[in-house]
N, C-alpha and C positions, 0 to 999 in steps of 0.2 A: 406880741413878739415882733421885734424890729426886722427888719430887711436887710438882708445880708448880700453881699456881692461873692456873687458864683465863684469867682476866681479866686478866693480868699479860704474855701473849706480846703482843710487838708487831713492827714493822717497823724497821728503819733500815735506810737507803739500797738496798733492795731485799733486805734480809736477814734471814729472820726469826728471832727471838727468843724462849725460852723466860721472858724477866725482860728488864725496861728495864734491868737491873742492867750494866754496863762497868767491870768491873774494871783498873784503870789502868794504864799503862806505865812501868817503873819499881818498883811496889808490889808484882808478883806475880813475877820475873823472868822466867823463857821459860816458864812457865803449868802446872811442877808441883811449884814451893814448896809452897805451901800445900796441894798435895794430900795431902802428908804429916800434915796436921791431924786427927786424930780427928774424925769429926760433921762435916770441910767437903770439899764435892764441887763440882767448874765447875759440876755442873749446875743448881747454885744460881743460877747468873748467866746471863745471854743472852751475854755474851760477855767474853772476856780479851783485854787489849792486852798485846804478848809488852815483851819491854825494848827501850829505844833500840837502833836496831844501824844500824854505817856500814861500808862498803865493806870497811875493812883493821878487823884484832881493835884495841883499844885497852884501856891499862892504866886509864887515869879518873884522877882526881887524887890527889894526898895525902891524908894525913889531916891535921885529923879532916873526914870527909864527912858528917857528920850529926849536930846539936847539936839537942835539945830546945830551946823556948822557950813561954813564955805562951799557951796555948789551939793550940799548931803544933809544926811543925819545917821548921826549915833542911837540907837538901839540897844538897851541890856532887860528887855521885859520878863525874861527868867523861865518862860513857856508857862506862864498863866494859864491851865485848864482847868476844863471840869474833871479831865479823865477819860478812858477809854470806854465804861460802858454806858455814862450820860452822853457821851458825844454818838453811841450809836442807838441807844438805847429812846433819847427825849431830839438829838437835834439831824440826825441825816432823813427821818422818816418826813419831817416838814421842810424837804428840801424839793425844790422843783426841778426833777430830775427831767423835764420838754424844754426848760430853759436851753441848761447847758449839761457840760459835763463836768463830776463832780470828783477831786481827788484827793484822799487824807495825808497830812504830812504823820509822820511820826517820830517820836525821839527816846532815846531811853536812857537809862545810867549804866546799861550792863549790854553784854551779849544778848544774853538771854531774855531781858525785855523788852530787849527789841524783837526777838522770835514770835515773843508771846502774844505782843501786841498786832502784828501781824496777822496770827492765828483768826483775832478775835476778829478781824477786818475781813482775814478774807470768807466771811458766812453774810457779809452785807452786799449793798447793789453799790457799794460805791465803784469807779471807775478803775483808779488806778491807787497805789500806796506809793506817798516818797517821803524815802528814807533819809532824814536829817540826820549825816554823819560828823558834824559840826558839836556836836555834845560830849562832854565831859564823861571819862571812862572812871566811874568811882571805885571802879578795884584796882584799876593801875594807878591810883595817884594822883588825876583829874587831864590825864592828858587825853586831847580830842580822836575819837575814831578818830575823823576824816585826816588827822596829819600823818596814820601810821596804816601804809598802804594794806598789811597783814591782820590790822586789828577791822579795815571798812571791808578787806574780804571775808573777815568772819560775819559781820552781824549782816550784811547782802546776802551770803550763803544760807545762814539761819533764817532768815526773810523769807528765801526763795525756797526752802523746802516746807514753810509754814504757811506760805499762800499761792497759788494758781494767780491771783491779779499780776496786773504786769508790773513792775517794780520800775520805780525812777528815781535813783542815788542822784542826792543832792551833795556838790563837787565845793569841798574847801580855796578857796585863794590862800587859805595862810598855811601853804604846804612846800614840799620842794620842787615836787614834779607831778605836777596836777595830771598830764599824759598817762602818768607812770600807773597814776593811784586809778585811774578811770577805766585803763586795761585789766587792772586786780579786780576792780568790780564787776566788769563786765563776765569775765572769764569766773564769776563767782552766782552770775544768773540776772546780774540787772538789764534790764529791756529798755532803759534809755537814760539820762544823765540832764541836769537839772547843774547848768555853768554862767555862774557862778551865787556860792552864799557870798556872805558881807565880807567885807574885810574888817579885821579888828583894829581901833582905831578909842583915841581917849581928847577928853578936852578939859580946861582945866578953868577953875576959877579964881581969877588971880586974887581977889579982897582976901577969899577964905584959904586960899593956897591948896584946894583940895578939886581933887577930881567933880566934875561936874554930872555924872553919872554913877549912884549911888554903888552900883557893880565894878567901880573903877575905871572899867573897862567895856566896849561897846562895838556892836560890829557897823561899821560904816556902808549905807549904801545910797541912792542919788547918783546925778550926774557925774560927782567927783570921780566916784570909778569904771566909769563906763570905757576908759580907753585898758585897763587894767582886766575887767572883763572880756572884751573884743578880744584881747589876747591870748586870754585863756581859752575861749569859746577853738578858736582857731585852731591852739597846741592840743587841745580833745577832740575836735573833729579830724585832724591827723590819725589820730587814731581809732576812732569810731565808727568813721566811713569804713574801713575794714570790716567791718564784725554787722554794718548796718544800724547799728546803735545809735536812734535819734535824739538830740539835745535841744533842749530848753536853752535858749540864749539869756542871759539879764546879767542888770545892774548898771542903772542908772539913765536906762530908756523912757525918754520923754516926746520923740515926736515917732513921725514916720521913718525919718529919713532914717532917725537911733535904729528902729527895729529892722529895715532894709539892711541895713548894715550890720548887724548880728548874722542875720541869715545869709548873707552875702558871705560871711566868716566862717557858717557851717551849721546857723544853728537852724533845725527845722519850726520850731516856736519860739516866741518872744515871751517873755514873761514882766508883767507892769507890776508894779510898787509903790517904791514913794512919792513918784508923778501922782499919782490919786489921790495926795492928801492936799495938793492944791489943785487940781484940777478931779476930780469924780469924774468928770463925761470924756475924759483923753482919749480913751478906746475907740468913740468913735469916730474922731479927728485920725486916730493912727491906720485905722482899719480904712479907710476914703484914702489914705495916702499911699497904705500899700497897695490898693487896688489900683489906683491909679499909675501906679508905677511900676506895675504888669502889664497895664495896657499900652501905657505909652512903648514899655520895650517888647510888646506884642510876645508876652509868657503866658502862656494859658492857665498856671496855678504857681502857688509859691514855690511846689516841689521845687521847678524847674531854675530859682533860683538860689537853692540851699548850696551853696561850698561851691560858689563861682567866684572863688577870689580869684586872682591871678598877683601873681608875689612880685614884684620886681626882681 
């Protein structure tokens, strides 16, 4: 286990943390890709978000699922799992629960699987459950919880009466009032907000004149929208600080200074992604930077710099 600098454990949602650091869902898949990395250890991070996972295994889309573009990438991987009871049943028991801490995302097609799925979680040692409300509602017609502030307070509420863990709604960008929709969830039982998922985003190929991502369509995340996040993070912690409701900052966080400034914005954790597909050991370049930049402004922990913007 690596060495950790004091100033750097924090809390979320009653959980503590060796690093503000949240490695994202999706980026790391069930939390020991990257272990295979020479020089990278979880223990680098306070905590791992495992991959999407819904009720039954699912195959994800065609290809191609993943196109480079301009300061990003497009993602359409379709939540490739095994399923809800391989995932607890063959892959959390082999997880290293002295590393770090450990937290499942989850997604469904209904209300109600998303209840279910919940249920089945909360009888395990995992940490915490976050709710990917970014998925397709197949009884309405394929429109996304996360953009209809009534449909993410139903499946949060259904969430929250099927498990005791602390819940962490994960916050759409392609919505109207990202604020608006964070206070429906909150007032619906979620214990903290995960700001922000990808934005939706398409690239094209011009020989063939067709979309270059088999799902047409792809959620964008990388540096490109780190100034797009920062803003979002901001218009939710307006609201969040109220209620004590702590957020996951991301998209597009690549050094220290990115994640300083997240939390500068309001967010209590940072959360890494597609920085780790060119760089694996970032975390501990980001974690020496935010420490250091505690000390230098003589902060005794990151609490004490969460939502010190000052607006012009």
């Amino acid at each position: 286990m690596s060495s950790m600098q004091n100033n750097l454990k924090t809390s979320f949602c009653g959980i503590t943390l060796n690093s503000p650091i949240i490695l994202l869902s999706g980026c790391v898949g069930f939390g020991e890709e990257y272990t295979r990395i020479k020089g990278f250890s979880n223990s680098d991070v306070g905590a791992v978000c495992l991959k999407g996972t819904t009720l039954a295994p699912r195959l994800g889309n065609k290809a191609h699922r993943i196109a480079e573009t301009p300061n990003g990438m497009l993602n359409a991987i379709g939540l490739q799992n095994p399923g809800t009871d391989t995932v607890i049943n063959d892959i959390l028991p082999a997880l290293d629960k002295d590393e770090t801490r450990f937290i499942i995302n989850i997604s469904g097609s209904s209300v109600e699987e998303y209840g279910e799925i919940a249920k089945h979680f909360d009888d395990t040692d995992i940490d915490a459950i976050e709710i990917n409300i970014s998925c397709p509602n197949v009884k309405e017609g394929g429109v996304a919880f996360g953009n209809d502030p009534d449909m993410s307070f139903r499946v949060v509420e259904i969430c929250r009466k099927n498990t005791n863990k602390p819940i962490i709604t994960k916050l759409s960008p392609n919505q109207t009032d990202i604020a608006g929709n964070a206070l429906r969830c909150i007032d619906a039982g979620s214990d903290g907000l995960a700001v922000i998922n990808t934005v939706m985003g398409m690239a094209i190929d011009i020989e063939k004149k067709q979309p270059v991502i088999g799902n047409n369509q792809g959620g964008l995340s990388g540096p490109a929208i780190k100034p797009i996040a920062l803003l979002k993070v901001h218009q939710v912690y307006e609201v969040s600080k109220k209620h004590n409701i702590p957020i996951i900052g991301q998209g597009g966080i690549v050094t220290a200074e990115d994640a300083i400034e997240f939390i500068i914005a309001g967010a209590d954790t940072v959360g890494i992604g597609t920085a780790l597909f060119y760089d694996p050991l970032i975390c501990k370049s980001i974690n020496d930077g935010i420490s250091s930049y505690l000390d230098a402004h003589k902060l005794d922990n990151v609490s004490s710099l969460v939502g010190t913007l000052s607006l012009n």
